[in-house]
C-alpha positions in Angstrom: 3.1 6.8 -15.2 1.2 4.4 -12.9 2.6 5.6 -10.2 1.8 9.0 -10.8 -2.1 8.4 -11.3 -2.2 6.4 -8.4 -1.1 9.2 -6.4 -2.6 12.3 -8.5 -6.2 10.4 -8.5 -6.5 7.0 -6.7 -4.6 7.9 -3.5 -5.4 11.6 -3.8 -2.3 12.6 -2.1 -1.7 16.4 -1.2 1.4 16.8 -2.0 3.6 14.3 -5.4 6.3 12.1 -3.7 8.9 12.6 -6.4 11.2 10.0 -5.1 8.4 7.6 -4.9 7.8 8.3 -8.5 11.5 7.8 -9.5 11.9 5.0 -7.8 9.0 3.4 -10.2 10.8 4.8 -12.9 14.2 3.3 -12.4 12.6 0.2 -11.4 10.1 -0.3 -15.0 13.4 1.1 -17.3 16.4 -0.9 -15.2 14.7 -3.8 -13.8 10.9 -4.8 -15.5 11.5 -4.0 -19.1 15.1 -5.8 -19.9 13.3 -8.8 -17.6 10.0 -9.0 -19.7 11.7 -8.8 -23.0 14.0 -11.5 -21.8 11.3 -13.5 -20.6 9.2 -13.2 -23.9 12.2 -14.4 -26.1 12.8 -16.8 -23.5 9.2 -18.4 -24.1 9.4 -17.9 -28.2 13.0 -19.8 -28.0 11.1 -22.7 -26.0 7.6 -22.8 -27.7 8.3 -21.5 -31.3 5.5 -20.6 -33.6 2.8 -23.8 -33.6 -0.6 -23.1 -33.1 -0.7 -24.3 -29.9 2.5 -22.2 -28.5 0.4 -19.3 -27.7 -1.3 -21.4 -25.1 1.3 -23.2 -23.3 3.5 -19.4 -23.2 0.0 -18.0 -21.2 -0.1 -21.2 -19.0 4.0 -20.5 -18.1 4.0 -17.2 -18.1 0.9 -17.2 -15.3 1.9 -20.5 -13.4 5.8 -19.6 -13.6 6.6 -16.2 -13.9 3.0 -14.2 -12.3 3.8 -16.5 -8.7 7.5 -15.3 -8.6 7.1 -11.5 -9.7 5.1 -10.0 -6.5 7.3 -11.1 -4.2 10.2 -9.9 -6.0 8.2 -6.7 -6.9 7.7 -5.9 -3.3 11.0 -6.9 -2.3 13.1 -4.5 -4.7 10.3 -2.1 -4.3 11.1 -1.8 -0.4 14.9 -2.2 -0.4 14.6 1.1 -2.5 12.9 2.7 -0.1 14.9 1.6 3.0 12.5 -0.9 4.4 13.7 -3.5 6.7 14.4 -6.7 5.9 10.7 -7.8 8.5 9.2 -5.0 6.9 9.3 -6.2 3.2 8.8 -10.0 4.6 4.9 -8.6 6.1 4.4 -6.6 3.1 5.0 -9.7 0.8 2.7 -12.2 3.5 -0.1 -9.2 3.7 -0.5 -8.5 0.0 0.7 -11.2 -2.1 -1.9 -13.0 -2.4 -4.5 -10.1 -3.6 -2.0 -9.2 -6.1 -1.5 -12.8 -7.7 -5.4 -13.6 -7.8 -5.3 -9.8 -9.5 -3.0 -11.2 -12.0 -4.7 -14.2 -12.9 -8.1 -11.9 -13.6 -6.4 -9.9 -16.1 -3.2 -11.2 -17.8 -4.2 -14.7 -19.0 -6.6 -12.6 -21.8 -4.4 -9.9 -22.4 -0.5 -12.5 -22.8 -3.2 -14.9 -24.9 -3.5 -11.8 -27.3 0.3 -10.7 -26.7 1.5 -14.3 -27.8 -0.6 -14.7 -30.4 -1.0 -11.5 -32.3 2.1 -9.1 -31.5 5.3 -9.7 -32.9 8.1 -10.2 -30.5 9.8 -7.2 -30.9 6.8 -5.5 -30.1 5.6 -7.6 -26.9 7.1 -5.5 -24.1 5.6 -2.1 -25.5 2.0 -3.7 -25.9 2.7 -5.3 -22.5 3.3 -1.5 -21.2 0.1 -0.4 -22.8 -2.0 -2.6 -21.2 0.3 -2.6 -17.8 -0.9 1.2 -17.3 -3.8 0.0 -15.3 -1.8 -3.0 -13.7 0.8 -0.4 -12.7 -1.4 1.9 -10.8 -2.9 -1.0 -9.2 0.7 -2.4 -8.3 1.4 1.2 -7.2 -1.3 1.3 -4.5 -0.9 -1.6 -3.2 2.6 -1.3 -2.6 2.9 2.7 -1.4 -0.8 3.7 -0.5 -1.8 0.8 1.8 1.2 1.4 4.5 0.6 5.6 3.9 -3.0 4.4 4.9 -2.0 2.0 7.9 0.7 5.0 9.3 -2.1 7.7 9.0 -4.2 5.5 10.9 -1.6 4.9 13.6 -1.0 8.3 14.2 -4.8 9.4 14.4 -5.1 6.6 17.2 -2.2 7.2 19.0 -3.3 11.1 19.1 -6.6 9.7 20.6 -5.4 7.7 23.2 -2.8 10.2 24.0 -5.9 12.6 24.9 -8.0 9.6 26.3 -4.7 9.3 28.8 -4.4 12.6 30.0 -8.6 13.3 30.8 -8.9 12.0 34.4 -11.1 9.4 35.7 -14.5 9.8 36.4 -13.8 8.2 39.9 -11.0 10.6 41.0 -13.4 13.4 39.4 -16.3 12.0 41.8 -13.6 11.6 44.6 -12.0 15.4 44.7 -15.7 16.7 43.8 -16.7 14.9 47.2 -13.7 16.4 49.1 -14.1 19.8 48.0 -17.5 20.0 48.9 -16.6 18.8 52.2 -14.3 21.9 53.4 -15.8 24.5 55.5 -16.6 27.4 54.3 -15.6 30.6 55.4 -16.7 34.7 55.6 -19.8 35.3 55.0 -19.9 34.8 50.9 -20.1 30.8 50.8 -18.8 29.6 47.7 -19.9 27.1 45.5 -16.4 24.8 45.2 -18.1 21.9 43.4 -19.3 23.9 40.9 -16.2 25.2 40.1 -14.2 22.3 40.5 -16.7 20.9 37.2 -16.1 23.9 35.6 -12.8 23.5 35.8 -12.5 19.8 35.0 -11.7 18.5 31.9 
């Protein structure tokens, strides 16, 4: 569902990348949900129920788990699409760190209410409630940014393909000079440096 906002209204795409979308699909049902819920009994096992346990599973979850996940988000993320191996490395170094400071500016509030108020069982689905937003973000940042960077590309390699083919100004000058150097003949004298600009590019 994030996925599909962020490129029905943040990305504004024309046309729905269906594979992009069921990629984020297989990835939140196969990989994400199993590993939260695992996680989140993990941290119960550990901390139990004491008052304090809600605070101590926030300050693991953010300082443990939020580090490792973008990396490995990013990384499954572009082996699913067919990135290479440098590919994925420059995506992790380029974004990581705007994702993790992300993290800490929104999920030390919301896994404080998780761990304190909703019973295990129900952890992951709350989790996906309040991940909508997060998804969308995650979304962007991992699909929209290099759509953005390619588009980019292409417009400035279209440019300086047109930039390369429009002549000097000095061999425009040069063959303007020549031209009106020939002799003229008949009795009509034509103009050739006006047509040679004419002409020009």
């Amino acid at each position: 569902t994030g996925d599909a906002i962020s490129q029905k209204f943040v990305e504004r795409n024309e046309k729905f990348d269906c594979k992009r979308y069921v990629r984020y699909w297989a990835f939140g049902v196969i990989i994400a949900g199993p590993l939260f819920h695992g996680w989140y009994i993990r941290l119960q096992t550990i901390f139990g129920k004491s008052k304090f346990a809600p605070f101590k599973m926030v300050a693991v979850d953010q300082l443990v788990f939020a580090p490792v996940f973008p990396p490995f988000f990013l990384g499954v993320m572009g082996l699913m699409k067919g990135d290479s191996f440098s590919v994925i490395k420059q995506k992790i170094q380029k974004d990581y760190l705007d994702i993790l400071t992300s993290c800490w500016s929104v999920w030390p509030g919301v896994q404080f209410v998780n761990f304190l108020l909703v019973p295990i069982s129900h952890r992951v689905l709350f989790n996906n409630t309040i991940a909508l937003g997060w998804d969308t973000y995650l979304a962007w940042k991992a699909d929209a940014s290099k759509q953005k960077s390619t588009n980019t590309l292409v417009r400035s390699k279209s440019t300086d393909t047109l930039v390369r083919s429009k002549p000097p100004d000095t061999l425009v000058r040069s063959l303007e000079t020549t031209v009106a150097s020939l002799p003229v003949w008949g009795d009509a004298p034509t103009n050739q440096t006006s047509m040679f600009v004419a002409l020009s590019p």
